[in-house]
N, C-alpha and C positions, 0 to 999 in steps of 0.2 A: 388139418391145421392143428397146431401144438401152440399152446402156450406157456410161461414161465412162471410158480406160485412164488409171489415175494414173500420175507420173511413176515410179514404182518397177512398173512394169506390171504393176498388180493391176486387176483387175475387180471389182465389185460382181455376183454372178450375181442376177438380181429374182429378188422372192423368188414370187412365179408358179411360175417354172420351178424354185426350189426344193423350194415345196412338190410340184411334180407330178411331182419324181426324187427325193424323199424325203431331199435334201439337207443335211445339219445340219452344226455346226462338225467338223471332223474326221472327214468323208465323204471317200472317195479319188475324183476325179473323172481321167476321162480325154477328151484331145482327141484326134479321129481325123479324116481328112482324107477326102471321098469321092472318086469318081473325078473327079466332075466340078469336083474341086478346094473343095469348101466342107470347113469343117472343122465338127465335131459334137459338144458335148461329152454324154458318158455316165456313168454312176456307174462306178466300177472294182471296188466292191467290189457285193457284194449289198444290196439292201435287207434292211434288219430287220425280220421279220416282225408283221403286225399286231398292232395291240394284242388285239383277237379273238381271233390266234393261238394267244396264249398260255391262253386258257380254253377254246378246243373241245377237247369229248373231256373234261370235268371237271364231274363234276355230284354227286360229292361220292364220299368216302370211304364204302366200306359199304352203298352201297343198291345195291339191284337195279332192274334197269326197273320189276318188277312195283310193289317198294314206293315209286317215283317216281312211278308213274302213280296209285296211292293217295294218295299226299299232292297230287298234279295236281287227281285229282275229288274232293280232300273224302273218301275213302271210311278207314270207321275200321279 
C-alpha cells in the first residue's frame, strides 16, 4: 500500500491498516525507526478493549450457575 504526502505533510494512513491497529480519529500513533533504518508506525496508546470485552463475566444480576443452567434446559 502507498500513500500520497500532502503539501502541509499529512498522510492518509489506508484504512487496511487502520482497521488492523484499531486506529480511529484521535488514536495517538507513533513512528519508530528500526535498525535497518525503516521506520514503523505503532499505536502509542493501547487498544480499547473489545467490544466482547465489555460483556464477559456478565450473565446477569442474581442468578447462580445452577439457576442459569435451569433456565439453559428448560427445567422448571
Amino acid at each position: 500500500m502507498s500513500a500520497t504526502v500532502t503539501s502541509k505533510g499529512q498522510v492518509t494512513i489506508p484504512k487496511p491498516v487502520r482497521d488492523l491497529l484499531g486506529i480511529e480519529p484521535g488514536t495517538r500513533v507513533d513512528f519508530r525507526r528500526t535498525p535497518q533504518g525503516q521506520i514503523i508506525l505503532v499505536r502509542a496508546d493501547p487498544a480499547p478493549p473489545s467490544r466482547f470485552a465489555k460483556l464477559r463475566g456478565h450473565a446477569g444480576k442474581g442468578l447462580s450457575t445452577d439457576a442459569i443452567m435451569a433456565l439453559t434446559r428448560g427445567d422448571s
